[in-house]
N, C-alpha and C positions, 0 to 999 in steps of 0.2 A: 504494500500500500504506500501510493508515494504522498508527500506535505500537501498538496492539493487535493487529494480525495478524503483525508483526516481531518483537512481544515472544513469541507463541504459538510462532517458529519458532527462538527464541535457545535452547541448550542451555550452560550455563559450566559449563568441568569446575574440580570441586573437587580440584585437582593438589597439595594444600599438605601438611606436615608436621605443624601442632597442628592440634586442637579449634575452640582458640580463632579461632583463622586462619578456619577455617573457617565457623563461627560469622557471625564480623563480615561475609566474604561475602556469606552468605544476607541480612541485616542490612539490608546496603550495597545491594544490587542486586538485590534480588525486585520493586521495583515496574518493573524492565526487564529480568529474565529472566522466561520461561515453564519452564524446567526447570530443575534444577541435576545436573549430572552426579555420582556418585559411584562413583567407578574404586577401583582392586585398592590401592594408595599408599594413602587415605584411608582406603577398609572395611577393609583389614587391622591401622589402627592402631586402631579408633575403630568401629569397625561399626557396631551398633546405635546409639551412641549422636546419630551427627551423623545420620542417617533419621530417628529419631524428631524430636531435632530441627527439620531441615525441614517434616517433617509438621507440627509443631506450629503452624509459619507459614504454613501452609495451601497450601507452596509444589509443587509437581512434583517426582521425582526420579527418578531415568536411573540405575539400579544396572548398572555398567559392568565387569561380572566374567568377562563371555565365556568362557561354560562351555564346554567339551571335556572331554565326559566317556563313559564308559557309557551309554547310553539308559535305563536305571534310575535312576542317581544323576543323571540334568538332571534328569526328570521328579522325583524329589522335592527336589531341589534349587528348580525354578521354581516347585513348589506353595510352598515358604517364603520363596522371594520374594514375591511376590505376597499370601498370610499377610503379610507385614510393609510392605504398603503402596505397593510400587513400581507408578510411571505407565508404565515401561516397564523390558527390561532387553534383554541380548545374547548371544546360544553365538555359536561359530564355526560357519560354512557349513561349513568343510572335516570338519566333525565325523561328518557322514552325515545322506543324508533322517530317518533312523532316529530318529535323535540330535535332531535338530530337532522332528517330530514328538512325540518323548517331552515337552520340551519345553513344546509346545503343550496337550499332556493335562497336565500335571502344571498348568500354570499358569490355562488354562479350570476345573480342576477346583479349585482353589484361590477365583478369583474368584465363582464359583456359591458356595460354601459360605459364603465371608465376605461376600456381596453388595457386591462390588465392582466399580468400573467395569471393564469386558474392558482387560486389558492388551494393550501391545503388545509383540510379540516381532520382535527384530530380529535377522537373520541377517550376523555377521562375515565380510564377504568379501575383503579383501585389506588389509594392516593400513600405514595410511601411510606409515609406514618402510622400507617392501620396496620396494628399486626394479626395476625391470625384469630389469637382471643378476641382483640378490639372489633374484630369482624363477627365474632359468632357470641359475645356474651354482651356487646352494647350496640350493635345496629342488627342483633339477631337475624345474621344469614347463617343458615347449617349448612353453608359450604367450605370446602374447604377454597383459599383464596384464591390460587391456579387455576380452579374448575370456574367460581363465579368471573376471574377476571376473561379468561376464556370466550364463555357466554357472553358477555360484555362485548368483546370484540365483535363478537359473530352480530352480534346486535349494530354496531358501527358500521361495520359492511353494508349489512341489509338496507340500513339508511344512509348509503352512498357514502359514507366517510372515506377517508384516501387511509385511515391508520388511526392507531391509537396511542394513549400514553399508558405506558406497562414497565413493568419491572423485569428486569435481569432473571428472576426467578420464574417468570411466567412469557419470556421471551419466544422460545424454544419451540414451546407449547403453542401461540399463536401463530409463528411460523410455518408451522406443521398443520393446521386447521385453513390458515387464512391463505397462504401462499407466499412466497418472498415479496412479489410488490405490492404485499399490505404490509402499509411503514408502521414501523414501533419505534419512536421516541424511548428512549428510557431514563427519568427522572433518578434520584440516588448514587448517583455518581463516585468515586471516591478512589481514589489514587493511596495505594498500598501505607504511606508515608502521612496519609492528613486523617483529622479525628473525622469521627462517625456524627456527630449531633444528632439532630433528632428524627433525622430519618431511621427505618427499620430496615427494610429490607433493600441493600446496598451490593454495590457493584464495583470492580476497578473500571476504569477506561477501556483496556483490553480484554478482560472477558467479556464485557458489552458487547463490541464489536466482533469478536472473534463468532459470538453466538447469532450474529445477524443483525443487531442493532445499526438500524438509520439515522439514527441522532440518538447524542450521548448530552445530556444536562452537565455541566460542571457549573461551578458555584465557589463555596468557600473557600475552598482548595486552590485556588486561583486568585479571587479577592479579598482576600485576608492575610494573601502573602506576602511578606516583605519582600520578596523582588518575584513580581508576576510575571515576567518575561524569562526566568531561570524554571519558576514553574510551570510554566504551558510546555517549553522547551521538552522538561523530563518527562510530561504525558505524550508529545510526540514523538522521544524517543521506547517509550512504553506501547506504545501502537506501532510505531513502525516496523516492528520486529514478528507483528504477527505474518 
């Protein structure tokens, strides 16, 4: 795998508090990200302003707001995503085919109108921090999490979604159901070398990818670093050896 096909698959979530923070990010490390994530923390302080931003730098951006909503309000919800430039974005699976599908029309219909490239839509299916008990003794599903994230998926599909957000644990297993070009994002990221917080079910960089993984999330591991450009470095030489 050479630095251009690594960089296409890097997503860094924008996890920070200022602007400016933010800012120096994209800055720092567009010539070794292909995406930059921008979660619920970020667009609620700052919205518009750090997207257009990125867009300015000609860079990618992952608006990470995982709608659960009405099938009415996604669908004009995803059309003003997509109106403002996003490469990709996320609802939750658990939300209904319904829900997904609206989704899918709001945000097709968006891309047609402003002649932009087809987004992708990715369907939330089990959110890192749920572990297995938190799954079966506080939102009482009696499954085990592999088989409901699974389901999930298959659920995505059905309503047109391009892929979903899944874990490392439950990679393998979508792959195998859904087929290779049904994308899996996979959130939990973590380089051999940085602490675990509060995600549960976690991953290095390279088993990600080694297992099929189309986007890999990094985060902390990255900005939190005292020299971010030593550590993007040692995860592309952690992938490059696959």
């Amino acid at each position: 795998m050479n630095k251009d096909e690594i960089k296409q698959k890097l997503v860094l979530a924008l996890d920070v508090e200022e602007l400016e923070q933010a800012k120096n990010l994209v800055n720092e490390l567009s010539p070794y990200i292909g995406t930059f994530k921008v979660g619920l923390q970020l667009f609620c302080g700052f919205g518009l302003e750090i997207i257009n931003y990125i867009k300015e730098k000609n860079s990618n951006f992952f608006l990470d707001v995982k709608l659960h909503d009405i099938p009415n309000t996604v669908e004009k919800a995803s059309y003003n995503i997509i109106k403002n430039g996003a490469t990709f974005f996320n609802v939750h699976a658990q939300g209904s085919i319904d829900m997904m599908r609206a989704a899918r029309i709001g945000a097709d219909k968006a891309y047609r109108e402003f002649n932009t490239k087809k987004p992708l839509i990715l369907g939330v299916t089990l959110l890192t921090s749920i572990s297995q008990e938190v799954l079966n003794k506080e939102l009482s599903v009696n499954k085990d999490s592999r088989s409901f994230v699974v389901e999930l998926a298959k659920n995505a599909k059905t309503a047109g979604l391009d892929g979903v957000v899944a874990s490392v644990a439950e990679l393998e297993a979508i792959k195998k159901e859904l087929g290779d070009d049904f994308i899996v994002l996979t959130p939990g990221i973590r380089p051999s070398w940085s602490s675990v917080n509060d995600q549960k079910r976690i991953a290095t960089p390279s088993s990600a990818i080694s297992k099929g993984a189309d986007f890999i999330v990094l985060g902390r591991a990255i900005t939190a670093s005292d020299n971010r450009i030593e550590a993007i470095e040692k995860i592309y030489s952690e992938i490059i050896r696959i």
